[in-house]
C-alpha positions as CSV (number, residue, x, y, z in Angstrom):
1,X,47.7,196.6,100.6
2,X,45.3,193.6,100.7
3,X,43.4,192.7,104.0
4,X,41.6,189.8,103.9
5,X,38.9,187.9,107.0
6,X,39.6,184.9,108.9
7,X,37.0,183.6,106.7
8,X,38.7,184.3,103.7
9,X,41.8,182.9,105.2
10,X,40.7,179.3,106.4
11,X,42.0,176.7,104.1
12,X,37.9,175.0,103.5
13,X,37.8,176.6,100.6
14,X,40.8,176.0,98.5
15,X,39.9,177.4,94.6
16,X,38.9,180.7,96.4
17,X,42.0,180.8,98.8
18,X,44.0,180.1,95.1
19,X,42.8,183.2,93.2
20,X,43.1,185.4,96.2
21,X,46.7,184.0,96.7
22,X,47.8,184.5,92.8
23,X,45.5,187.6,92.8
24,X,47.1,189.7,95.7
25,X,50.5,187.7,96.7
26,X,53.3,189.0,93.9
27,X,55.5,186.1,94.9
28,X,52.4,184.1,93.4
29,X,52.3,186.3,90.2
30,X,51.3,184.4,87.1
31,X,50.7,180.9,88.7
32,X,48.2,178.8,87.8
33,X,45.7,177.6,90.3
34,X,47.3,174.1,89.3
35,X,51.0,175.3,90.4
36,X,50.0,177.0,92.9
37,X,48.5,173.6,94.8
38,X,51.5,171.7,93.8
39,X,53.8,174.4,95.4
40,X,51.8,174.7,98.2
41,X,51.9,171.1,99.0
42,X,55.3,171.5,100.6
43,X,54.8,174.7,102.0
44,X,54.2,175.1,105.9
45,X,51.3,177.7,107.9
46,X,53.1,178.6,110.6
47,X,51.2,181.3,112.7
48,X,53.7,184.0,115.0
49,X,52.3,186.2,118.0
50,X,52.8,190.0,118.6
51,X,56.7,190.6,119.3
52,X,57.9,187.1,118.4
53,X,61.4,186.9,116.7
54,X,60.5,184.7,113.0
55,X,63.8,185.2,111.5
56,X,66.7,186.2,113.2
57,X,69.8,188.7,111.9
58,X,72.8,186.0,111.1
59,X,71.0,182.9,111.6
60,X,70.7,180.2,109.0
61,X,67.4,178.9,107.5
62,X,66.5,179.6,103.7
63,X,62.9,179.4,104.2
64,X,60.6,182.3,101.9
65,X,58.0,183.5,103.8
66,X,54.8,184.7,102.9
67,X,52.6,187.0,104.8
68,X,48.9,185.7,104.5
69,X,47.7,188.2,107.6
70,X,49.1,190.2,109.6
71,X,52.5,192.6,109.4
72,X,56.2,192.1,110.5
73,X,59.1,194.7,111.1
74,X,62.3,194.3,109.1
75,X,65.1,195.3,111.8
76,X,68.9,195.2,111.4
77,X,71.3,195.8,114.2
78,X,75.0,197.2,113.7
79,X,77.8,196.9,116.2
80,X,78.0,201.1,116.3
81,X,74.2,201.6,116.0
82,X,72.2,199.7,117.4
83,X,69.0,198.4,115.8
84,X,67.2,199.9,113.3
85,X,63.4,199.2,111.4
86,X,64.3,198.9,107.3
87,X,60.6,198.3,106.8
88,X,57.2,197.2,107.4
89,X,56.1,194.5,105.8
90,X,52.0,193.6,105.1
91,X,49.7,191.0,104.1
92,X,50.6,190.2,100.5
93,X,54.5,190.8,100.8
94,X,57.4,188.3,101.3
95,X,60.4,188.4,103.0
96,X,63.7,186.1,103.4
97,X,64.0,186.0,100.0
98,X,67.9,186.9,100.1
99,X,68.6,183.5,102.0
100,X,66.3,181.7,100.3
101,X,68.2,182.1,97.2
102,X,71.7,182.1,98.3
103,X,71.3,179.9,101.9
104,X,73.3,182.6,103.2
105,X,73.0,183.6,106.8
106,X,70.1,186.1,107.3
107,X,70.6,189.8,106.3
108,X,68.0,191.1,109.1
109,X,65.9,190.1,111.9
110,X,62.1,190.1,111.6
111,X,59.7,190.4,114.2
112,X,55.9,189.9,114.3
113,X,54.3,193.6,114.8
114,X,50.5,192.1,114.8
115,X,49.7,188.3,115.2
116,X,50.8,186.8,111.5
117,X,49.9,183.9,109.4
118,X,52.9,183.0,107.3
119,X,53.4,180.3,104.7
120,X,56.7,179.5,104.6
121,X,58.2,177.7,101.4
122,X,62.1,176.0,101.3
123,X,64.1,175.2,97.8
124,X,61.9,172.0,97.4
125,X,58.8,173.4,97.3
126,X,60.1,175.2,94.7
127,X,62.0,172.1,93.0
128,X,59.7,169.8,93.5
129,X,57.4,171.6,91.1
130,X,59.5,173.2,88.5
131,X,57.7,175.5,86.6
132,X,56.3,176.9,89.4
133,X,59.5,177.7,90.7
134,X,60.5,179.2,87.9
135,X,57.9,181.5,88.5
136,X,58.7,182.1,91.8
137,X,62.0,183.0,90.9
138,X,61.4,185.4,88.3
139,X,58.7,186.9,91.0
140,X,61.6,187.3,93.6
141,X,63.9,188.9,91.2
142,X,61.7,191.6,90.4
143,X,60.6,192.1,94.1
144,X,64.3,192.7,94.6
145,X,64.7,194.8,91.8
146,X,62.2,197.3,92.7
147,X,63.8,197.1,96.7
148,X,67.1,198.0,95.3
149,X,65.4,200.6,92.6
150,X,63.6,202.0,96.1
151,X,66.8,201.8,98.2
152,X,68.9,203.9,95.3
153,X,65.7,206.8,95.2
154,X,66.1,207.0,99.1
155,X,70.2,206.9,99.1
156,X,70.1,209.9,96.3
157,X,67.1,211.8,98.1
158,X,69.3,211.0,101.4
159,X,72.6,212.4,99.9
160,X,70.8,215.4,97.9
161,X,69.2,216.9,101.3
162,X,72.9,216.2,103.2
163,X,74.8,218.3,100.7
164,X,72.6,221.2,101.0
């Protein structure tokens, strides 16, 4: 898990901030320092406190965010159960991915568990520089593909230690 300073987060120094963005983000894998700044220049640094709510379960927004510092919880709430965490999420990882694709409602709330830096990127970021989208895409499909690969391990490790 990356951790990086406040100096090496301040935006003075952009070439630097670029490699260390394509270097540890994975949403960022294989961009160029080129399409990286032309992605970025639609993108939005929003910062969140301790406990703030940044996305909330069943509300709308297809924003990807991007967690520059910092570290969210992933919660989703049931009718019959209450809440409960799905995951922590670092410096380095993404989340909303699932409405950013489909604009669909949001599958979870997320919540600020340290103050955060996020960038947060809509569908014309991505359009607005193609092939860099493209890249971003592919990125988000195998961030979700390795979620779902992690989400079957746990169901069958789940359902092995329940039948015994």
């Amino acid at each position: 898990m990356p951790t990086w300073t406040n100096e090496e987060i301040s935006f003075h120094d952009d070439q630097r901030l670029m490699g260390k963005l394509i270097e540890r983000i994975g949403v960022f894998n294989g961009l160029s320092q080129q399409e990286l700044i032309e992605l970025l220049r639609n993108a939005e640094k929003c910062n969140f406190s301790s406990g703030e709510t940044i996305v909330r379960q069943n509300g709308t927004g297809a924003y990807l965010y991007i967690i520059i510092a910092g570290q969210v919880l992933v919660l989703k709430s049931s009718e019959n159960r209450g809440g409960k965490i799905l995951a922590k999420l670092h410096t380095g990882d993404c989340f909303g991915e699932m409405s950013f694709i489909d604009g669909d409602p949001r599958s979870a709330s997320v919540i600020a568990d340290s103050p955060c830096i996020l960038l947060r990127l809509n569908e014309n970021a991505c359009l607005s520089a193609p092939l860099a989208g493209a890249k971003i895409f592919r990125n988000i499909a195998r961030i979700l593909s390795c979620r779902l690969r992690a989400m079957d391990e746990a169901y069958v490790t789940q359902s092995s230690s329940g039948a015994a």
